[in-house]
N, CA, C and O of each residue as an XYZ file, in Angstrom:
456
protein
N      49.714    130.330    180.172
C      49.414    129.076    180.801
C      48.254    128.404    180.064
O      47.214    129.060    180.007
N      48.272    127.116    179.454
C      47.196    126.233    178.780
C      46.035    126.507    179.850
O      46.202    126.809    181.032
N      45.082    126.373    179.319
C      43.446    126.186    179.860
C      43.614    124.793    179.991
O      44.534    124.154    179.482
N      42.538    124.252    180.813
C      41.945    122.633    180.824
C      41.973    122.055    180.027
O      42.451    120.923    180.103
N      41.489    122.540    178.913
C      40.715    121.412    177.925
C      42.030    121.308    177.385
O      42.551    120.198    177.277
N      42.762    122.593    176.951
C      44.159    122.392    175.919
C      44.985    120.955    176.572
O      45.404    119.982    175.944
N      45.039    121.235    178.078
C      45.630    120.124    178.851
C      44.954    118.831    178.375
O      45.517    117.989    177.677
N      43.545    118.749    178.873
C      43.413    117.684    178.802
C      43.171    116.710    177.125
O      42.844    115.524    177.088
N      43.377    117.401    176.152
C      43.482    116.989    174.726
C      44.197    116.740    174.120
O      44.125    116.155    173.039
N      45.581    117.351    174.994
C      46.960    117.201    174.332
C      47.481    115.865    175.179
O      48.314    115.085    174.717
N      46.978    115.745    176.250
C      47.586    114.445    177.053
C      46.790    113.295    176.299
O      47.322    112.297    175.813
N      45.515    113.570    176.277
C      44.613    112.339    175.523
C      44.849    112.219    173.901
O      44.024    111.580    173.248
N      45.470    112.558    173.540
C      45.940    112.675    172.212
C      47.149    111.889    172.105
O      47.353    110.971    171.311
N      47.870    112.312    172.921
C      49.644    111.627    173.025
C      49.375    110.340    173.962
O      50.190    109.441    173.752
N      48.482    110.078    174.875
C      48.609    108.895    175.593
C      47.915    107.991    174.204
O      48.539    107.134    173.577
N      46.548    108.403    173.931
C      46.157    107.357    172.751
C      46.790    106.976    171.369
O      46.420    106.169    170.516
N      48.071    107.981    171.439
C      49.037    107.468    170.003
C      49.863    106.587    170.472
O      50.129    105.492    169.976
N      50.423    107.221    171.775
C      51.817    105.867    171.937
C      51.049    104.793    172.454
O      51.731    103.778    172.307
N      49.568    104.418    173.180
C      48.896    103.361    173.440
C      48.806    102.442    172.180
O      49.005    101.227    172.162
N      48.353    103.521    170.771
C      48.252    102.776    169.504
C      49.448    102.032    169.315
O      49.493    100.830    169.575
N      50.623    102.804    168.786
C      51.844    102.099    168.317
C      52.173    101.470    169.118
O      53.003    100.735    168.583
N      52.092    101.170    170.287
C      52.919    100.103    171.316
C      51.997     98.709    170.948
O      52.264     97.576    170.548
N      51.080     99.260    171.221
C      49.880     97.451    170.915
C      49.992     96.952    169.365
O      50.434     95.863    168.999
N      49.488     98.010    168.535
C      50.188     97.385    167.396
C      51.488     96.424    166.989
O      51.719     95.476    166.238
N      52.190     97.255    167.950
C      54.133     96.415    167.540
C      54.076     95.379    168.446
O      55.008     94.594    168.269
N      53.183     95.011    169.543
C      53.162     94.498    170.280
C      52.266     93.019    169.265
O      52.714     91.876    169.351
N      51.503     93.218    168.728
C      50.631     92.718    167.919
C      51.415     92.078    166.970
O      51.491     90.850    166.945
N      52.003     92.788    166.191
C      53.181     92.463    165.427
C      54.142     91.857    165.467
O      54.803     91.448    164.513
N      54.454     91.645    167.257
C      55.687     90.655    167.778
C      55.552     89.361    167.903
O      56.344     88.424    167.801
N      53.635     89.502    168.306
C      53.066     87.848    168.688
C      51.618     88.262    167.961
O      50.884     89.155    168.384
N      51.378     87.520    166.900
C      50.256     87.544    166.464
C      49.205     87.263    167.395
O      49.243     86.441    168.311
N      48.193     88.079    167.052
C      46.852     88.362    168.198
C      46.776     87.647    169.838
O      46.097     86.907    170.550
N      48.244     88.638    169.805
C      47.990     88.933    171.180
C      47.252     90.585    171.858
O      47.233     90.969    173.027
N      46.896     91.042    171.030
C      46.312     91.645    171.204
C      45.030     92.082    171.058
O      44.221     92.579    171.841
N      44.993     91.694    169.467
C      43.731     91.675    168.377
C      42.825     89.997    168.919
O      41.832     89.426    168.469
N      43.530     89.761    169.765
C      42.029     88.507    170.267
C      41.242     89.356    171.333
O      40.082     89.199    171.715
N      41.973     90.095    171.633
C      41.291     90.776    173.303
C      40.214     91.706    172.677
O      38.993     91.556    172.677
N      41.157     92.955    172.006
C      40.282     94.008    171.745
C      40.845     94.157    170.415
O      41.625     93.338    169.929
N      40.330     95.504    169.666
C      40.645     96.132    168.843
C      42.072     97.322    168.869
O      41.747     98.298    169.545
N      43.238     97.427    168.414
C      44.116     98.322    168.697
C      43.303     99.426    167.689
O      44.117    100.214    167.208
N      42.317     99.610    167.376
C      41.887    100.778    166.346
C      41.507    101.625    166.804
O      41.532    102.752    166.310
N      40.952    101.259    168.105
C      40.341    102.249    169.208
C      40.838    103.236    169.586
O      40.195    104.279    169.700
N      42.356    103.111    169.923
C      43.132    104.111    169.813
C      43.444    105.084    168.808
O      43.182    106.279    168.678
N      43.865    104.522    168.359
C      43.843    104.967    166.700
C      42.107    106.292    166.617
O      42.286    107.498    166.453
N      40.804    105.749    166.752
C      40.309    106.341    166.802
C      39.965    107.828    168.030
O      39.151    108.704    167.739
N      40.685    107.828    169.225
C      40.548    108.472    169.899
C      41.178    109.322    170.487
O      40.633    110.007    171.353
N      43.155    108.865    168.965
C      44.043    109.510    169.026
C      43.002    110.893    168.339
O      42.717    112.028    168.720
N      42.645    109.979    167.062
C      41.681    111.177    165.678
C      41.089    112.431    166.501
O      41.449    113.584    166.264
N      40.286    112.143    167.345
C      39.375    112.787    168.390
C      39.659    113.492    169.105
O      39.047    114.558    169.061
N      40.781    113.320    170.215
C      41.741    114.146    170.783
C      42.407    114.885    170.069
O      42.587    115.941    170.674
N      42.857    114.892    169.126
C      43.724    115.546    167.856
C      42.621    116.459    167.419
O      43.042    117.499    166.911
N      41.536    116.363    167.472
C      40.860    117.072    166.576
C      40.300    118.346    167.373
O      40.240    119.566    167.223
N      39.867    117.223    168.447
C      39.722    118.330    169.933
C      41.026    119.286    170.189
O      40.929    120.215    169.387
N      41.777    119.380    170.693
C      43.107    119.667    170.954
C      42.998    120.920    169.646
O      42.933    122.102    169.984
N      42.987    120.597    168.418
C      43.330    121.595    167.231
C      42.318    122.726    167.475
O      42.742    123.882    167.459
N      41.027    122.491    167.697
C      40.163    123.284    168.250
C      40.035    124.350    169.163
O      39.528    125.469    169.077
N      40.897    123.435    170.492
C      41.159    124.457    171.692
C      42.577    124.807    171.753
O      42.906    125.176    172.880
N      43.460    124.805    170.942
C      44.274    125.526    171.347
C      44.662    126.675    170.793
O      44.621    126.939    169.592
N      45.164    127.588    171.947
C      44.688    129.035    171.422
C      46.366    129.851    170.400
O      46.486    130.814    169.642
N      47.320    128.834    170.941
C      48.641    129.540    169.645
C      49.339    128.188    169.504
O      49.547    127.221    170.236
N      49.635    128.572    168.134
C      50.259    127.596    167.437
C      51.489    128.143    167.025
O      51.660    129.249    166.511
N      52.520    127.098    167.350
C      53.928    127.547    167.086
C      54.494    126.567    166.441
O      54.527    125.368    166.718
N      55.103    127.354    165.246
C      55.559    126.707    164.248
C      56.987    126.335    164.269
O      57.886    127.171    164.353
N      57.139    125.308    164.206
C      58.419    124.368    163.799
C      58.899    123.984    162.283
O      58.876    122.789    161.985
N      59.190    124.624    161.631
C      60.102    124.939    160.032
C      60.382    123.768    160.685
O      59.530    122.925    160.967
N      61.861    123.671    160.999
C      62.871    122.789    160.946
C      62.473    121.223    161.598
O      63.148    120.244    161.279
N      61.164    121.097    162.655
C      60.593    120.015    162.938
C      59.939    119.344    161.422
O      60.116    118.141    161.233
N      59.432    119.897    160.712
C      58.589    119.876    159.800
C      59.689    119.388    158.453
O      59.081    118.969    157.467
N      60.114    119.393    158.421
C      61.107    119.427    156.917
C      62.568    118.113    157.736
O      63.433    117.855    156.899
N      62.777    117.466    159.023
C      62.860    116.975    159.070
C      62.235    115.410    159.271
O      62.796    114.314    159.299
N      60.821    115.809    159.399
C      59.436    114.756    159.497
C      59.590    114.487    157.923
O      59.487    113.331    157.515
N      59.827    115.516    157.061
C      59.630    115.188    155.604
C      60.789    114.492    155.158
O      60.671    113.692    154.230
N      61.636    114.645    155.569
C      62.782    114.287    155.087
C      63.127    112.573    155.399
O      63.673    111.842    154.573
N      62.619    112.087    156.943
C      62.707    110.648    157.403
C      61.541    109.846    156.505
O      61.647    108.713    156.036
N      60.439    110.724    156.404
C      59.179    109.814    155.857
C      59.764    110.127    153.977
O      59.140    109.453    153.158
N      60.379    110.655    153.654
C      61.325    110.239    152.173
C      61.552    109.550    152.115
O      60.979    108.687    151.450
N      63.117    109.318    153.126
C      63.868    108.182    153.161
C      63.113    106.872    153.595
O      63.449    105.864    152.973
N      62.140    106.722    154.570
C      61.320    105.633    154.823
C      60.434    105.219    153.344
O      59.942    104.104    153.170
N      60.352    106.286    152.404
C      59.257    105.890    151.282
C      60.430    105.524    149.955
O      59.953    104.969    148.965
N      61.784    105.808    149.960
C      62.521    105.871    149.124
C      63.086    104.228    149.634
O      63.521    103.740    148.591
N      63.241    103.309    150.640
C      63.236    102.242    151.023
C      62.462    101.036    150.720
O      62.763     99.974    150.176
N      61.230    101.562    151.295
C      60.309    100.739    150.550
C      60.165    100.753    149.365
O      59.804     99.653    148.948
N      60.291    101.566    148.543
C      59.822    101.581    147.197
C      60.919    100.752    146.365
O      60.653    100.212    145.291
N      62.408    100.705    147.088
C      63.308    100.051    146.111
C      63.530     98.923    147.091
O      64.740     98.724    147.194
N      62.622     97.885    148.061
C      62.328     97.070    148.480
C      61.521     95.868    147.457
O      61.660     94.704    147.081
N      60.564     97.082    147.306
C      59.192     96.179    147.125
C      59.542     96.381    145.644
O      59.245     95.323    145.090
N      60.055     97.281    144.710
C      59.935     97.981    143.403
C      60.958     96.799    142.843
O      62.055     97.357    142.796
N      61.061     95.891    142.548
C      61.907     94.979    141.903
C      61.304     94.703    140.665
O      62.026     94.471    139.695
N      60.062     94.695    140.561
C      59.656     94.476    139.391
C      59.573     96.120    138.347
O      59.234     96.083    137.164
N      59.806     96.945    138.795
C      59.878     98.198    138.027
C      61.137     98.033    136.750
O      61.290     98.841    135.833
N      61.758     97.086    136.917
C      63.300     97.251    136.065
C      63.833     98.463    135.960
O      64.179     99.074    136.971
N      63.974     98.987    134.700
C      64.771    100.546    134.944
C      64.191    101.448    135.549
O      64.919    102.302    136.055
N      62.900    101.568    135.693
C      62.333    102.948    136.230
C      62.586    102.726    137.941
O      62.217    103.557    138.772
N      63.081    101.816    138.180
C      63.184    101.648    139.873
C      64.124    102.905    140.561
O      63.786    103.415    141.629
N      65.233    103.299    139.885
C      65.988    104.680    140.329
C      64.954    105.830    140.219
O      64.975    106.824    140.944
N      64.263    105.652    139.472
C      63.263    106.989    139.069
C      62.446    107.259    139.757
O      62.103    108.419    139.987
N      61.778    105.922    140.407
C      60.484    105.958    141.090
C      60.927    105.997    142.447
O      60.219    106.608    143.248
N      62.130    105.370    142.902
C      62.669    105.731    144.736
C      63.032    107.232    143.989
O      62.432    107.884    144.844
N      63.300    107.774    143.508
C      63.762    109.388    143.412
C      62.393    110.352    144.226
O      62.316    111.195    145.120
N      61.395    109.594    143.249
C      60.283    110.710    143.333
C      59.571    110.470    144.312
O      58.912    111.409    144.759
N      59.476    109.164    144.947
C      59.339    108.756    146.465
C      59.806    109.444    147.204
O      59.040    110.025    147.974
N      61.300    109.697    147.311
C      61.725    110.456    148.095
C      61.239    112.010    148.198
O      61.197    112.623    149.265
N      60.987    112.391    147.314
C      60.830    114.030    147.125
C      59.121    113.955    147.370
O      58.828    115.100    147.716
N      58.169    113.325    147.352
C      56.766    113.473    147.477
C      56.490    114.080    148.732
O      55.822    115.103    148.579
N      56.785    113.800    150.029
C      56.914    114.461    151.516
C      57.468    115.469    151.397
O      57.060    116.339    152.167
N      58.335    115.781    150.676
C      59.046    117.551    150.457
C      58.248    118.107    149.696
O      58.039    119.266    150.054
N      57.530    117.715    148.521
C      56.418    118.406    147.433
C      55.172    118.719    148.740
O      54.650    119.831    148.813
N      54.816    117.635    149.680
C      53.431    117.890    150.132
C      53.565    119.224    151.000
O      52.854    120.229    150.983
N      55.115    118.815    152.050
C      55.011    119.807    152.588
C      55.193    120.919    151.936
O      54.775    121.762    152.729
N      55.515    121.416    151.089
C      56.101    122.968    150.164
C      54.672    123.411    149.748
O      54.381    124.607    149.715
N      53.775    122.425    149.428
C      51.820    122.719    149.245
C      51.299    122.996    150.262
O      50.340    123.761    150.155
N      51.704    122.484    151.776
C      50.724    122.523    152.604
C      51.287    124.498    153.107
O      50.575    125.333    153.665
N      52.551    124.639    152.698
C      53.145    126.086    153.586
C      52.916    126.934    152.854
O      53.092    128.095    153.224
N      52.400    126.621    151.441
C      51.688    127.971    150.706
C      50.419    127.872    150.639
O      49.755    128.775    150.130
C-alpha cells in the first residue's frame, strides 16, 4: 500500500501535467486566453517538483519495457514528421535526416537501459 507522500506526489504530479497541456492547447485555440490571466508555466513548474518529489518517495519502481519502447517509437514517428515537414530545404538529405529522426528516441532509450 503507497504511503502519503507517494499519494500525494503522484496525484500532484499528474493533476499539474494534464492542468499544463489542457491550458496550453487551450492557449493555442484562442490566443491569450490564458497567458493574459496567468502564466501556464506554473504548471509546468510544479509538474517538475512533484515529479521530482514523487521519484524520491517512491519506494518500487516497476518497469514497463514495452510502455517505454512504445513512448519511443510515437515520439520517432512524431520527430520523423516534423522533420520532413519543416526539412524542405534539406534537398536530398531529407530521407536521411527523417531516417535518423526517427531512430534518435530508440538510440536514447537503448543509452538510458544500459
Amino acid at each position: 500500500m503507497p504511503n502519503f507522500q507517494t499519494t500525494i506526489s503522484r496525484t500532484g504530479f499528474y493533476v499539474s501535467l494534464i492542468s499544463y497541456v489542457v491550458f496550453w492547447v487551450l492557449d493555442i485555440l484562442k490566443s491569450g486566453f490564458v497567458a493574459r490571466t496567468f502564466s501556464v508555466h506554473i504548471f509546468l513548474f510544479s509538474a517538475i517538483v512533484f515529479g521530482i518529489w514523487w521519484a524520491i518517495v517512491v519506494k518500487e519502481y516497476t518497469e514497463r519495457p514495452w510502455l517505454e519502447m512504445l513512448f519511443a517509437l510515437v515520439l520517432g514517428i512524431l520527430l520523423s514528421v516534423l522533420t520532413w515537414i519543416f526539412g524542405e530545404g534539406l534537398g536530398m538529405f531529407r530521407f536521411l535526416i527523417v531516417i535518423i529522426a526517427f531512430l534518435i528516441p530508440l538510440l536514447f532509450l537503448r543509452l538510458l537501459r544500459d
